[in-house]
ZAKOL-416481 format. One record per atom (N, C-alpha, C): residue in one letter; residue number from 0; x, y, z; atom name. Coordinates in pm, 1 decimal. Each point is the difference from the previous one (the first is absolute). Last residue first. Layout:
! ZAKOL-416481
+----+-----+----------+----------+----------+----+
! aa !   i !        u !        v !        w ! at !
+----+-----+----------+----------+----------+----+
!  a ! NUM !        X !        Y !        Z ! CA !
...
+----+-----+----------+----------+----------+----+
END
This chain:
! ZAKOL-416481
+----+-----+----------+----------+----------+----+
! aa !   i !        u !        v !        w ! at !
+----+-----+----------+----------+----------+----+
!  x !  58 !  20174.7 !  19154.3 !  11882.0 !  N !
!  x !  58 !   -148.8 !     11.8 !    -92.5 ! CA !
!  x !  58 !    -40.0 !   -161.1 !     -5.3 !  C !
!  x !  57 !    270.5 !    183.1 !    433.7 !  N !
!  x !  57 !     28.9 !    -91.2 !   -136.5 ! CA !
!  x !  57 !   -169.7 !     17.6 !    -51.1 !  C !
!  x !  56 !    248.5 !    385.2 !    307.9 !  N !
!  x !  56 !   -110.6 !   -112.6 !     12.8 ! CA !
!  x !  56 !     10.2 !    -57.3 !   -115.5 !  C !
!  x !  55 !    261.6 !    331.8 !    173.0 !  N !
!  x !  55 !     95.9 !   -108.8 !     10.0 ! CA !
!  x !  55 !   -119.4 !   -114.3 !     -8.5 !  C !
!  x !  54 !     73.6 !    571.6 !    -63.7 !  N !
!  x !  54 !    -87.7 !    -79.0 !      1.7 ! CA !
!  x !  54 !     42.1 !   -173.6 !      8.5 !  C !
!  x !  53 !    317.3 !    442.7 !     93.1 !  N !
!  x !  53 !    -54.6 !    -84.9 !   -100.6 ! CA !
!  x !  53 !    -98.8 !    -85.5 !     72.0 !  C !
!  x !  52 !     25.5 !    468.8 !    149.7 !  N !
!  x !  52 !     87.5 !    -86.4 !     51.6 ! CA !
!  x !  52 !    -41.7 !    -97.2 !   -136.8 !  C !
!  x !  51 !     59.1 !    543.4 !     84.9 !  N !
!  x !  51 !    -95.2 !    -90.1 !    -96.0 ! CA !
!  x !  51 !    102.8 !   -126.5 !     96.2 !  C !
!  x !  50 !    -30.5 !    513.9 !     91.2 !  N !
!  x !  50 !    -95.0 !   -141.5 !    158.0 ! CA !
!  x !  50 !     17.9 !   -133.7 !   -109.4 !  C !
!  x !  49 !    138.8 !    443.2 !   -207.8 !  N !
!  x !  49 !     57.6 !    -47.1 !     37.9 ! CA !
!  x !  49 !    -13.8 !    -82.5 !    148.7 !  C !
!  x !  48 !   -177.0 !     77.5 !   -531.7 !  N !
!  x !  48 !    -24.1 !    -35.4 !    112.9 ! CA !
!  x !  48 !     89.4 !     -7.6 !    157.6 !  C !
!  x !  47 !     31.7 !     73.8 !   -537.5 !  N !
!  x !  47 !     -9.5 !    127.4 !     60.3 ! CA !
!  x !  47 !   -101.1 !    -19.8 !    149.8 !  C !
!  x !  46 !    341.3 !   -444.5 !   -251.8 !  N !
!  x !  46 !    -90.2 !     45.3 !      1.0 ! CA !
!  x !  46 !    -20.8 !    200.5 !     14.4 !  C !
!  x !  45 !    362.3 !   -333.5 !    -22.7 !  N !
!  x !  45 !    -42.1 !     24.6 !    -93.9 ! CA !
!  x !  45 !   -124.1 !     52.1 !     -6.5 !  C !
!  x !  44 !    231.7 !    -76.0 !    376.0 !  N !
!  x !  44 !     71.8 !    100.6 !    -77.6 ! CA !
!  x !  44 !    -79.1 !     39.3 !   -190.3 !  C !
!  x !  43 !   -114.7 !   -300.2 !    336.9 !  N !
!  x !  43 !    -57.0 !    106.4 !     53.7 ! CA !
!  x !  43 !     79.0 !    153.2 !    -85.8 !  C !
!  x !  42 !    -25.7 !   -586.2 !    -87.4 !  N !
!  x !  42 !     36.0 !     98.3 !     36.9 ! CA !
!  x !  42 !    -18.2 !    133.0 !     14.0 !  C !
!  x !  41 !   -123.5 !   -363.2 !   -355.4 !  N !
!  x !  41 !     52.3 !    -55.4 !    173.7 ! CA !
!  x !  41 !     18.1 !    109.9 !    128.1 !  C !
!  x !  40 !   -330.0 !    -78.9 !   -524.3 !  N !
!  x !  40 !     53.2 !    117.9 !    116.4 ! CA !
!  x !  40 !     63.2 !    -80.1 !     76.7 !  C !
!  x !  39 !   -262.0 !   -218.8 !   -391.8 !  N !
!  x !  39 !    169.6 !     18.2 !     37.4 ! CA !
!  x !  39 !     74.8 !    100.8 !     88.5 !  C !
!  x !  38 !   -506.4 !     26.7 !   -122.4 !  N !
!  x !  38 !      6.8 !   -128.3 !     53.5 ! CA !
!  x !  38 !    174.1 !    -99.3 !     52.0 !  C !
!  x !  37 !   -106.6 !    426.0 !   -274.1 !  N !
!  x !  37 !    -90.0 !      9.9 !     90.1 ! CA !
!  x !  37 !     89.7 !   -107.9 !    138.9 !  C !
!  x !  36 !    259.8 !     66.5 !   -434.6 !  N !
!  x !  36 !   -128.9 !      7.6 !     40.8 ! CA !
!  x !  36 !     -5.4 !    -17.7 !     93.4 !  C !
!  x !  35 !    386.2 !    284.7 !   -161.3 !  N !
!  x !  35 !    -30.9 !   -145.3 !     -6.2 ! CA !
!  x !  35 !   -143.9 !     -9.7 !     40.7 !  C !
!  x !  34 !    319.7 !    406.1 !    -43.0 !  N !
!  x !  34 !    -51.3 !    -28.2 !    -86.6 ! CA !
!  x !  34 !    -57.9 !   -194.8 !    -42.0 !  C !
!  x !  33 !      0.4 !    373.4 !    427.5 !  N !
!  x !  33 !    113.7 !    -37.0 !    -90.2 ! CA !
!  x !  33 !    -89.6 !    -74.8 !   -178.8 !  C !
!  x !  32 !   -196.8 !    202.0 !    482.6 !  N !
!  x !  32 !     88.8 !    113.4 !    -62.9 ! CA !
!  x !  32 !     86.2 !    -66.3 !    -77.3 !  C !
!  x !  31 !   -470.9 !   -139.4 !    186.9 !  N !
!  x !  31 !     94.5 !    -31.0 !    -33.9 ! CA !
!  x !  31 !     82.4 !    119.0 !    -60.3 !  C !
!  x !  30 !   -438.7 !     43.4 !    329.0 !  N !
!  x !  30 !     55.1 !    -30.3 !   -152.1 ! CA !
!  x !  30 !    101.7 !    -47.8 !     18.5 !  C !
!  x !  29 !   -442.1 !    197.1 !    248.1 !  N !
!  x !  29 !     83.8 !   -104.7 !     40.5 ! CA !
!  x !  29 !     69.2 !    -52.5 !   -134.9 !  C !
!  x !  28 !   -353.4 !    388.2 !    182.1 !  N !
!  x !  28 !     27.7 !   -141.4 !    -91.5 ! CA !
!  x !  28 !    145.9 !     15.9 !      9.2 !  C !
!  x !  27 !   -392.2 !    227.0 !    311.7 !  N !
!  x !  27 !    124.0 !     66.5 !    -94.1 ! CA !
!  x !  27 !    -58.7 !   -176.0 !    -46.0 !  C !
!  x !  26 !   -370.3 !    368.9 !    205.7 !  N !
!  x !  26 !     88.0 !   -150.0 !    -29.2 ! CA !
!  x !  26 !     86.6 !      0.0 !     -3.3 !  C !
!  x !  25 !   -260.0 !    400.2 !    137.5 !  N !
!  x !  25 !    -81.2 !   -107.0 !    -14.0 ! CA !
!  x !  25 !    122.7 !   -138.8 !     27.2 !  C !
!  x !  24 !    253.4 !    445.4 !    171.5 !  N !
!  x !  24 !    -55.1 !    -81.7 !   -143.8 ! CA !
!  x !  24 !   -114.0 !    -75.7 !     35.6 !  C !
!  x !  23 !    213.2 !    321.8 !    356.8 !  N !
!  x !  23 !   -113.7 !    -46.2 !    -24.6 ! CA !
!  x !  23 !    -14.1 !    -83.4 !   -174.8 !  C !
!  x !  22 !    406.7 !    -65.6 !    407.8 !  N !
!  x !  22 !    -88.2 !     -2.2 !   -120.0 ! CA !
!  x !  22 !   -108.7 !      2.3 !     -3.3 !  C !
!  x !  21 !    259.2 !     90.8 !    413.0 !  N !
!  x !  21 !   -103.3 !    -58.3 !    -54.4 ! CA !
!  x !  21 !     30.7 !     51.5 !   -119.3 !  C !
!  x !  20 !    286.7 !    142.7 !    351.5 !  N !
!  x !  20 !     13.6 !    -68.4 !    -90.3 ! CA !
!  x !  20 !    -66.0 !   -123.5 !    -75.8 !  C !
!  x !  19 !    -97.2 !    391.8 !    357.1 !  N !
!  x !  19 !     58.0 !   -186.8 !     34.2 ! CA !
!  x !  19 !     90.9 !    -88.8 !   -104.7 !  C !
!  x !  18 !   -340.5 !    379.1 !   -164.5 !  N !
!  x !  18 !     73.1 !     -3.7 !    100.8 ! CA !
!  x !  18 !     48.8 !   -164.8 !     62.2 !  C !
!  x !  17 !      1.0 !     73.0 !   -529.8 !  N !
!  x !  17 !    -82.2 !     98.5 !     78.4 ! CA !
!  x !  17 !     66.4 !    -22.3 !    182.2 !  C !
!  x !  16 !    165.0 !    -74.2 !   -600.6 !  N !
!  x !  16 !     39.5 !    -33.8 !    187.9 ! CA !
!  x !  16 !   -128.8 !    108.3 !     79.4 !  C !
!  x !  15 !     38.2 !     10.4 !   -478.5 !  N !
!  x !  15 !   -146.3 !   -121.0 !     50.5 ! CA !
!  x !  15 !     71.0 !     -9.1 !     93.9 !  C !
!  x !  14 !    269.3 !    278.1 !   -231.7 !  N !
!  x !  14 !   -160.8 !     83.7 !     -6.8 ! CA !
!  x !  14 !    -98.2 !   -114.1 !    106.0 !  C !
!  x !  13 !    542.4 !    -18.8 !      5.6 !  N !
!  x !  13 !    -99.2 !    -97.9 !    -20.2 ! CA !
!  x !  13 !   -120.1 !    110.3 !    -28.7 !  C !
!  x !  12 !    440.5 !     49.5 !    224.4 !  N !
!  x !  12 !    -24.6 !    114.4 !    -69.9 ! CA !
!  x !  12 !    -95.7 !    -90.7 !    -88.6 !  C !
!  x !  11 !    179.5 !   -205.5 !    339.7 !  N !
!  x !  11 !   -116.7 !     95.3 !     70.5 ! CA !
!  x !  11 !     -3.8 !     98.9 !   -124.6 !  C !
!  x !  10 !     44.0 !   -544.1 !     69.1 !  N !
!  x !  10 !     34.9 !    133.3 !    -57.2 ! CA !
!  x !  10 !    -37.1 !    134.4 !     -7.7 !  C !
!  x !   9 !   -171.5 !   -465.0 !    213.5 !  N !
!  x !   9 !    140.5 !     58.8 !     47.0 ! CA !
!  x !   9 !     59.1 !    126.4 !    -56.7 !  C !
!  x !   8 !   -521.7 !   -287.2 !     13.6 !  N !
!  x !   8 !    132.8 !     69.8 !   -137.0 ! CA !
!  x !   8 !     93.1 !    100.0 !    121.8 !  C !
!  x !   7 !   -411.9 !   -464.6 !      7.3 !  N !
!  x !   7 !     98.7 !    101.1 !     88.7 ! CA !
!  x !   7 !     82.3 !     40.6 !   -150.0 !  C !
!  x !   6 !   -488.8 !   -294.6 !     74.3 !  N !
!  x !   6 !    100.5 !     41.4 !   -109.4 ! CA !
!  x !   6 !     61.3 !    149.8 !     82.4 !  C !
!  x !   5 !   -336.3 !   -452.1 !    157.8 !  N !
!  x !   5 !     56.5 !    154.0 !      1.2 ! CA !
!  x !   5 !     96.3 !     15.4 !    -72.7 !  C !
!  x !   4 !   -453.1 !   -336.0 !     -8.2 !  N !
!  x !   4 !    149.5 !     25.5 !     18.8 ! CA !
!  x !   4 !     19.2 !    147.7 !     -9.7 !  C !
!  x !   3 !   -452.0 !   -357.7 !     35.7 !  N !
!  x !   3 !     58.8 !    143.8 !     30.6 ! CA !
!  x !   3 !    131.4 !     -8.2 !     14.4 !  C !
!  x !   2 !   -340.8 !   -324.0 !   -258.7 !  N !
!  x !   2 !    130.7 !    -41.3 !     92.9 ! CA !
!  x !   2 !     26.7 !    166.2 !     17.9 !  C !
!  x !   1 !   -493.9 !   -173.5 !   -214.4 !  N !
!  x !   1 !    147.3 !     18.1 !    -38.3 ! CA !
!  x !   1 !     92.9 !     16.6 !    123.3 !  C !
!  x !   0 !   -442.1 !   -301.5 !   -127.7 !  N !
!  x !   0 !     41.3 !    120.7 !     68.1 ! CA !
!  x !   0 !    150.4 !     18.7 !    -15.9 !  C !
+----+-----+----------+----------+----------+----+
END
C-alpha cells in the first residue's frame, strides 16, 4: 500500500496551485540541478527540492 503524501505549491501564478495551496499534479520527481550524480547531492542548493535534507544512511 502506498504512503498518502501531500504535495503544497506556494506559487500562485502555478496552473497546478489550487486552493490552500494544493498541488493538483499526480507526482513530481525529484532531480539534481548540477552536473554531478545522483548519489553526490549534499545540499539543497544543488538540488530543485527545497525540503531536500542529505540522506546520512551508510550503504
Amino acid at each position: 500500500m502506498k504512503k498518502k503524501q501531500s504535495i503544497k505549491c506556494e506559487v500562485d501564478s502555478c496552473k497546478y496551485n489550487k486552493n490552500n495551496n494544493e498541488c493538483n499534479l499526480e507526482e513530481i520527481k525529484v532531480s539534481s540541478n548540477c552536473n554531478c550524480p545522483c548519489d553526490e547531492v549534499h545540499d539543497q542548493e544543488q538540488t530543485v527540492c527545497t525540503s531536500f535534507e542529505k540522506n546520512e544512511e551508510e550503504k
